[in-house]
C-alpha positions in Angstrom: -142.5 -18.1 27.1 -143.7 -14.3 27.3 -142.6 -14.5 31.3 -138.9 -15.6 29.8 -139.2 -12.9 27.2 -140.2 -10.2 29.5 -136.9 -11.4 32.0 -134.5 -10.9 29.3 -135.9 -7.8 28.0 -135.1 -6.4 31.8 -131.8 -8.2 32.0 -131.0 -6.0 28.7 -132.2 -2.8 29.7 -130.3 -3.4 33.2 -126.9 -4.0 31.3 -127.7 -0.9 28.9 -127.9 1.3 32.0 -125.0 -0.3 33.8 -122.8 0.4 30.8 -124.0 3.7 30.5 -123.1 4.8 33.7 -119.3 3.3 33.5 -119.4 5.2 30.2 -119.7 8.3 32.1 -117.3 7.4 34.5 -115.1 6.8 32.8 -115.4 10.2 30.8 -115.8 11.7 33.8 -111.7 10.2 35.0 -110.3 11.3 32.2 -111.4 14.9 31.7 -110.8 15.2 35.4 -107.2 13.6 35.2 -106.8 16.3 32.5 -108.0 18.6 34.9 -105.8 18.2 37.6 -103.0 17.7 35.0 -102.1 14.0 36.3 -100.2 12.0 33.9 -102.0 8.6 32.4 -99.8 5.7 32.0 -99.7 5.2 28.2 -100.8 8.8 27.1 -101.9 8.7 23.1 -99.9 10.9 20.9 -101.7 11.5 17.6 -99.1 13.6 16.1 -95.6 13.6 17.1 -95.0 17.4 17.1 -97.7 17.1 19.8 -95.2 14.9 21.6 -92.0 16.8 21.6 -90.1 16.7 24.7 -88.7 19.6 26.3 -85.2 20.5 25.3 -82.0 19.5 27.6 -80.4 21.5 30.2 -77.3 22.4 28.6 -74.3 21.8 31.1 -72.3 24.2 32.7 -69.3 25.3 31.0 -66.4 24.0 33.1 -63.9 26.4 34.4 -60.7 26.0 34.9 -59.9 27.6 38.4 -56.9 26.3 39.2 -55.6 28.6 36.6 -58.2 31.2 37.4 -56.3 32.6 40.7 -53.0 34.3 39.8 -49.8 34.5 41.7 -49.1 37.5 42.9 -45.3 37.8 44.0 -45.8 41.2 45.3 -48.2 40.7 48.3 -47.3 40.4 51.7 -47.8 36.6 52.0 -44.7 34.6 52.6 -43.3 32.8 49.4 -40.4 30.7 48.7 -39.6 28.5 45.5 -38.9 24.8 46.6 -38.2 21.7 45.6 -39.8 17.9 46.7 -38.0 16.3 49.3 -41.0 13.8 50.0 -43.6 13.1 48.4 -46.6 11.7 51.4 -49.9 11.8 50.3 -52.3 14.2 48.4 -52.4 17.1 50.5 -48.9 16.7 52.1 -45.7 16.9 51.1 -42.1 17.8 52.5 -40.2 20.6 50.6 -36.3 21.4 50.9 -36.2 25.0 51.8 -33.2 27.1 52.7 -32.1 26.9 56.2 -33.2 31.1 57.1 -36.9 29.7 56.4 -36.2 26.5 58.4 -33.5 25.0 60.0 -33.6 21.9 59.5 -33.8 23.0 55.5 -37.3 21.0 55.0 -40.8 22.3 55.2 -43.5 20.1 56.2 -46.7 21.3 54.2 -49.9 20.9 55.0 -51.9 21.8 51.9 -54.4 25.2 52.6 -58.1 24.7 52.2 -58.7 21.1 51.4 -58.4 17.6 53.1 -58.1 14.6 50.7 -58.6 10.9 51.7 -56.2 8.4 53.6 -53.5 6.6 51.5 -50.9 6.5 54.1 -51.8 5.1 58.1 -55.5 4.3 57.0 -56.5 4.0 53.6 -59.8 5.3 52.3 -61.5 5.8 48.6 -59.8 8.1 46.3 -57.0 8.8 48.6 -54.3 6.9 46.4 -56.1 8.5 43.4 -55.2 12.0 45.5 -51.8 10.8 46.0 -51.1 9.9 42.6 -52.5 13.1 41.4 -50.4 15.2 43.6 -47.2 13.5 42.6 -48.0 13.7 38.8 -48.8 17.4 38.8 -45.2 18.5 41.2 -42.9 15.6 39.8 -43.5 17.9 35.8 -42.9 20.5 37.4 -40.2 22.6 36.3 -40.5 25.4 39.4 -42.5 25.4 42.5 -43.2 28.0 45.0 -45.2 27.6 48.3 -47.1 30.7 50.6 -48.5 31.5 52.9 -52.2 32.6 53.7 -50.6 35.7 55.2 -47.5 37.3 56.3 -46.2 34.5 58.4 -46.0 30.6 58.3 -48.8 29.5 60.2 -48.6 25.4 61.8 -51.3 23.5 61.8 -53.0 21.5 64.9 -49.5 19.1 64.7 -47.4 21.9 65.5 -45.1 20.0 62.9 -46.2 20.8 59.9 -47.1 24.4 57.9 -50.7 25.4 56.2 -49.5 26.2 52.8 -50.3 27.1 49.0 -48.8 25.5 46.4 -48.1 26.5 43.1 -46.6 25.3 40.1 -45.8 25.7 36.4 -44.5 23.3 34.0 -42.7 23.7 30.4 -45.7 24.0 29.0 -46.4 27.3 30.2 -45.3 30.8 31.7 -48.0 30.7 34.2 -48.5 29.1 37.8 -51.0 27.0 38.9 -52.8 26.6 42.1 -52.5 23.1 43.0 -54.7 23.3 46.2 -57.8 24.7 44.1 -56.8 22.3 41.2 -57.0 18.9 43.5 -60.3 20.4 44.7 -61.6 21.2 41.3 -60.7 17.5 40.2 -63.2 16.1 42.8 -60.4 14.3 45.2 -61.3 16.4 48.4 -63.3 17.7 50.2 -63.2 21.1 52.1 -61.3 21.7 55.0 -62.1 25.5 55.8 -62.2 26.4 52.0 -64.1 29.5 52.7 -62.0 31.0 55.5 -58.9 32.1 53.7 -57.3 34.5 50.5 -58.4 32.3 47.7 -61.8 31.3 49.4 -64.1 32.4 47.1 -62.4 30.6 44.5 -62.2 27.2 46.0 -65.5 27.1 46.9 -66.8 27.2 43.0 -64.0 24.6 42.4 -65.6 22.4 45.2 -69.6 23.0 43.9 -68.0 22.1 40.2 -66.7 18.9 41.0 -69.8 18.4 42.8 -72.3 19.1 40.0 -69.4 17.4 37.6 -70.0 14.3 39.8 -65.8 14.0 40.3 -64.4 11.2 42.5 -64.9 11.9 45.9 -68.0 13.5 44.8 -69.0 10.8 42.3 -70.8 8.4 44.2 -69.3 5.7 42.5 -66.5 3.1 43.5 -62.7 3.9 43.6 -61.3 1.7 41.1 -58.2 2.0 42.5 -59.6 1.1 46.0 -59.9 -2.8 47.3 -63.5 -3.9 47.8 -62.6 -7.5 48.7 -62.6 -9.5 52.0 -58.9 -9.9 53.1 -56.5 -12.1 51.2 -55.3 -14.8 53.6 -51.3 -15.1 52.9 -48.1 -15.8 54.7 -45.6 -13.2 55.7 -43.1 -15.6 53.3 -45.6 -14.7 50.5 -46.4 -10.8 50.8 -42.7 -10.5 50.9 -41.5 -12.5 48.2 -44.8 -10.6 46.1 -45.0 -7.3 48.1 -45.4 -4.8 44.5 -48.7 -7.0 43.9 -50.2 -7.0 47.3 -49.9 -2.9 47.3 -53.7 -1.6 47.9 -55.0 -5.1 49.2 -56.8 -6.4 52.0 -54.7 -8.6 53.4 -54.4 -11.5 56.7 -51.4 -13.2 57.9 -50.4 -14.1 61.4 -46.9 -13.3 62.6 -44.7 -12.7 66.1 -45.1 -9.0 67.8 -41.2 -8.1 68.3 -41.1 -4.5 69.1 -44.1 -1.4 69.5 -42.8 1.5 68.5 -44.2 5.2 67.6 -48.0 3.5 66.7 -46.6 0.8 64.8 -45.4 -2.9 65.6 -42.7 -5.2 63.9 -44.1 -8.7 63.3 -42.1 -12.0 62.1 -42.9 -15.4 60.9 -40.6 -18.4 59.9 -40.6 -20.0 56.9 -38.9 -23.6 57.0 -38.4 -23.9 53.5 -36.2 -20.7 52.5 -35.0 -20.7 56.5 -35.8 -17.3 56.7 -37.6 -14.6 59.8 -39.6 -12.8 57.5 -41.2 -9.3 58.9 -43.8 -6.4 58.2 -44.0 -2.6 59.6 -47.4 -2.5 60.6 -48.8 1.2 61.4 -51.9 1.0 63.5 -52.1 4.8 64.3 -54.5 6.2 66.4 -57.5 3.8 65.4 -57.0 1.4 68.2 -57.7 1.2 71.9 -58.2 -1.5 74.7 -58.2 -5.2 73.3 -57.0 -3.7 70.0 -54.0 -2.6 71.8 -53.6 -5.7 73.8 -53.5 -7.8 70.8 -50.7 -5.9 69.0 -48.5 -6.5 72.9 -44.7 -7.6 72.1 -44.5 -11.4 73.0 -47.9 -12.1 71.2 -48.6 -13.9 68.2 -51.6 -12.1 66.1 -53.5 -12.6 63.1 -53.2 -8.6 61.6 -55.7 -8.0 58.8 -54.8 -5.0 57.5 -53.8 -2.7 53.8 -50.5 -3.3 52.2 -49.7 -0.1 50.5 -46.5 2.2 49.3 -45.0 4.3 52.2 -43.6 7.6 50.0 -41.5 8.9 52.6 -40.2 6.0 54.0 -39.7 4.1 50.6 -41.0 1.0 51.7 -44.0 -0.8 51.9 -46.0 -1.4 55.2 -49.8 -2.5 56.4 -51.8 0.2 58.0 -55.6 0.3 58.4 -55.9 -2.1 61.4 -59.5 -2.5 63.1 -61.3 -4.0 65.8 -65.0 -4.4 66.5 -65.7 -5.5 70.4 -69.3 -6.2 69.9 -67.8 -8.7 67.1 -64.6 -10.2 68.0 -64.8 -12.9 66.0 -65.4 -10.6 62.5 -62.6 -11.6 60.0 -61.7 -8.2 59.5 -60.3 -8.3 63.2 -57.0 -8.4 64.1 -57.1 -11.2 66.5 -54.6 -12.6 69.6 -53.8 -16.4 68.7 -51.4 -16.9 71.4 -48.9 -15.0 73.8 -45.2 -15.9 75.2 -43.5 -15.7 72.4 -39.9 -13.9 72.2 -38.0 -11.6 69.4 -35.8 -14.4 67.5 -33.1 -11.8 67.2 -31.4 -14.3 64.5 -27.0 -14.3 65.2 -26.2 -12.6 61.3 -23.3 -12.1 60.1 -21.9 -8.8 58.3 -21.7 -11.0 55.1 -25.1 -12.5 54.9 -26.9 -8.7 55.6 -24.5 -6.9 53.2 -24.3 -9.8 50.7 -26.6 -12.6 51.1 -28.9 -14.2 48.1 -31.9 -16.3 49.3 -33.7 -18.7 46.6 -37.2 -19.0 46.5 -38.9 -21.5 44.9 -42.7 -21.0 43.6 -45.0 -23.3 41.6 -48.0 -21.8 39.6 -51.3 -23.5 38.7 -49.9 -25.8 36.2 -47.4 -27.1 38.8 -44.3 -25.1 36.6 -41.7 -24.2 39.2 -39.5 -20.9 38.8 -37.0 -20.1 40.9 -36.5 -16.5 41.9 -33.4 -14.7 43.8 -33.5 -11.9 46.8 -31.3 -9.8 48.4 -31.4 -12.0 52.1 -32.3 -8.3 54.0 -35.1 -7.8 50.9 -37.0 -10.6 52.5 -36.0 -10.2 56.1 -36.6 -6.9 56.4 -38.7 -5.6 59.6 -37.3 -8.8 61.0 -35.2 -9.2 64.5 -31.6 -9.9 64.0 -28.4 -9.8 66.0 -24.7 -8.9 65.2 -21.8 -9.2 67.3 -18.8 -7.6 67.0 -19.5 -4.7 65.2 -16.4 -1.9 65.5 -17.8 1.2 65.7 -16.0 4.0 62.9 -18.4 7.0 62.9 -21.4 8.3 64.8 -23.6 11.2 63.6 -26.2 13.0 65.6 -29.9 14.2 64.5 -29.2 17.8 66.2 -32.5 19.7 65.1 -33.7 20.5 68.3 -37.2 20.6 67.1 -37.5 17.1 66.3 -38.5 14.2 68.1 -35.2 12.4 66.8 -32.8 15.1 68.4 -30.1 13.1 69.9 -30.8 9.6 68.0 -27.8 8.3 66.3 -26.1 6.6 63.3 -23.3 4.1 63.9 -21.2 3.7 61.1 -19.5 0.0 61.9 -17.4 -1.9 60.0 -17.1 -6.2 60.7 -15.1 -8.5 58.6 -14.5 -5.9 56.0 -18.1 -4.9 55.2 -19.9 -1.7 56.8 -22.7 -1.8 58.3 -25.3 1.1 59.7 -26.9 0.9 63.1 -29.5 3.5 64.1 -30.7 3.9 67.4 -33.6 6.0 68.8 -33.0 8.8 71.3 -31.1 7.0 74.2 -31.1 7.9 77.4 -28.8 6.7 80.9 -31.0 5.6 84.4 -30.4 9.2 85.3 -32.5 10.6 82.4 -29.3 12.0 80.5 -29.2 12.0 76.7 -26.8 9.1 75.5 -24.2 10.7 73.0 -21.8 9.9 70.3 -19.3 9.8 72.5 -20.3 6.8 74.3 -19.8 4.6 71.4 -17.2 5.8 69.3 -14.4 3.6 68.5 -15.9 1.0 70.8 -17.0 -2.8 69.7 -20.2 -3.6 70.4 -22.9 -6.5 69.9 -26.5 -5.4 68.9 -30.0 -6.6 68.9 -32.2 -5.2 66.7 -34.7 -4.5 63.6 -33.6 -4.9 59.8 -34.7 -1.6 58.4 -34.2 0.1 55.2 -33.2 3.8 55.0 -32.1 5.8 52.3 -31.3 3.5 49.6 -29.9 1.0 51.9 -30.6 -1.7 55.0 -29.6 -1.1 58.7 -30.2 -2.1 61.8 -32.8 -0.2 64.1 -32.0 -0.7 68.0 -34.7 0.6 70.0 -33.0 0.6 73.4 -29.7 1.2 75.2 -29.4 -2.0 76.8 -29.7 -4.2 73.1 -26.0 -2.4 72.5 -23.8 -4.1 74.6 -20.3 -2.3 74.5 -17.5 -5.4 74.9 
């Protein structure tokens, strides 16, 4: 009994010191956390004005600096109030000018000092945000001026188009705007040699605002107006009959190559039911190469995954944005050869059906209700290979800016069965290398193969080569 005793009386002492010693410890931790100013996990406040928190940066005030910058009419830079001829995309846009600042009376400008995203042959996030913007601010405006960044118009690396400031005021006010610095300020681009030029200083405190604002481009967030999705399978039946909802979306259909033209192809499909060719414009730019190229060859039929979206200066809608990954052909964001072979349909039309003709189209919604709706036959054939025969020519006119890659392409003004209809042709040239002219076709009748196209408020027919105008 005494040796039991005598055990737990050491057992207790043992545990007495061992609890001692993590007493320490433990002191020791905390005074030495204090020490080195490390944060514990659940601190314990006894009083909460121990526990108030440091105050809030306070944001910087935002400036406005598109209105920060003032015209100043008497400087040497070159100015000239303008009006919109074409509206492109957000840092582009075509201005009617007189013809002693350009001769063709149009000014191709290249906005100064900022490059927004793609909304036109490849479509990126924010760029149809930039677009949009664009268009808002010069479509209320009730004068608009461009300059220069010095005394003459400088081109940019195009040649084509000019590097240019734009300002403008609305009714609202007496004063101009800079619409360069304002896009920038609004966080929907990014800089394109912002520093180097008269308003530099300036457009660099619009582009660190919108960055510390967290604006768009700079947001790190998604485009809302921007599609995120895989691609929309369709048929080139439905993105025509639907085109207005398609615009900004992914889509995949598979059509007929007909014609490769100026980094873009014309592609058709057949649709039993209406008896229609159906066509797109599809712009594949500069992004392709090798078996991208190959796939888009006339004669082939292709699956083309690409973006429908609004062309401004053409007025009509086409796919752009066209990729392919070698390393992974079988991706189903590829466009993709299905077979090869295959000839333009050039479809015998007559006058009456392009100028005139109604198509019927039948569709049937989830609850198997059927509506019928009606189109304008060229609506829905439109980028579509057709031919006319017996077309009389009346008129021809003659793209004569010299500057342009059109001088020397025509419009044929024809008349058949009453009706007139518009052929345009690109520059032609004879087998000696000698520019086709007007001359050549006026007052002749001819037969034509060619593209439905639309064109100032109406549809023609685009004939890419001399020998698809036969002269009778």
């Amino acid at each position: 009994m005494k040796r039991i005793i005598s055990n737990l009386l050491i057992v207790v002492l043992l545990m007495g010191t061992v609890l001692g010693c993590l007493s320490a410890c433990t002191d020791a931790n905390v005074k030495n956390d204090s020490t080195d100013n490390i944060t514990t996990t659940a601190p314990i406040v006894n009083d909460e004005s121990e526990s108030e928190s440091a105050p809030a940066e306070e944001p910087a005030p935002h400036v406005d600096y598109a209105a920060s910058v003032k015209l100043d009419m008497s400087s040497d830079t070159l100015k000239q109030q303008v009006t919109v001829k074409t509206f492109v995309d957000g840092d582009t846009t075509h201005f009617y000018v007189p013809t002693s600042l350009m001769d063709t009376g149009v000014i191709k400008a290249r906005y100064l000092a900022i490059n927004t995203p793609e909304s036109t042959g490849k479509i990126e996030e924010w760029g149809k945000a930039a677009s949009k913007f664009t268009k808002e601010k010069l479509s209320s405006a009730t004068s608009i001026i461009i300059e220069s960044d010095n005394g003459v118009l400088n081109a940019d690396s195009t040649g084509d188009r000019y590097l240019l400031w734009i300002w403008y005021k609305t009714a609202d006010s007496d004063d101009y705007r800079n619409l360069n610095i304002e896009i920038l300020q609004n966080g929907l681009a990014i800089a394109s040699n912002s520093a180097q030029n008269r308003y530099g200083t300036t457009c660099m405190a619009a582009i660190n605002q919108a960055k510390a604002e967290k604006l768009n481009v700079h947001s790190g967030k998604q485009d809302p107006d921007f599609y995120y999705g895989e691609a929309q399978v369709i048929t080139l039946k439905e993105l025509r009959c639907n085109i207005e909802e398609y615009n900004g979306v992914k889509v995949a259909f598979t059509g007929i190559i007909t014609m490769n033209c100026d980094n873009a192809v014309y592609v058709e499909s057949y649709d039993e039911e209406t008896d229609v060719w159906y066509g797109m414009y599809v712009y594949y730019g500069f992004g392709l190469n090798g078996t991208g190229l190959e796939i888009l060859s006339v004669g082939n039929e292709s699956r083309i995954v690409g973006t429908v979206q609004y062309y401004e200066a053409g007025g009509t809608y086409q796919v752009s944005g066209l990729t392919y990954r070698v390393m992974k052909p079988d991706d189903p964001s590829n466009i993709k050869k299905l077979s090869d072979g295959h000839s333009p349909v050039y479809l015998p039309t007559t006058a009456d059906r392009f100028v005139n003709g109604k198509v019927d189209v039948s569709f049937v919604d989830e609850e198997e209700n059927q509506t019928i709706t009606t189109y304008d036959y060229a609506e829905l054939a439109l980028y579509s290979s057709i031919k006319m025969e017996g077309l009389k020519v009346k008129s021809v006119s003659t793209t004569t800016n010299e500057d342009s890659s059109n001088y020397g392409a025509m419009t044929l003004t024809c008349e058949l069965d009453g009706l007139t209809v518009k052929v345009r042709t690109t520059v032609f040239r004879d087998e000696n290398g000698d520019l086709i002219t007007a001359d050549y076709y006026k007052g002749k009748t001819i037969d034509v193969n060619g593209i439905i196209e639309y064109f100032m408020g109406g549809y023609q027919i685009k004939v890419f080569v001399p020998s698809d105008i036969i002269i009778k």
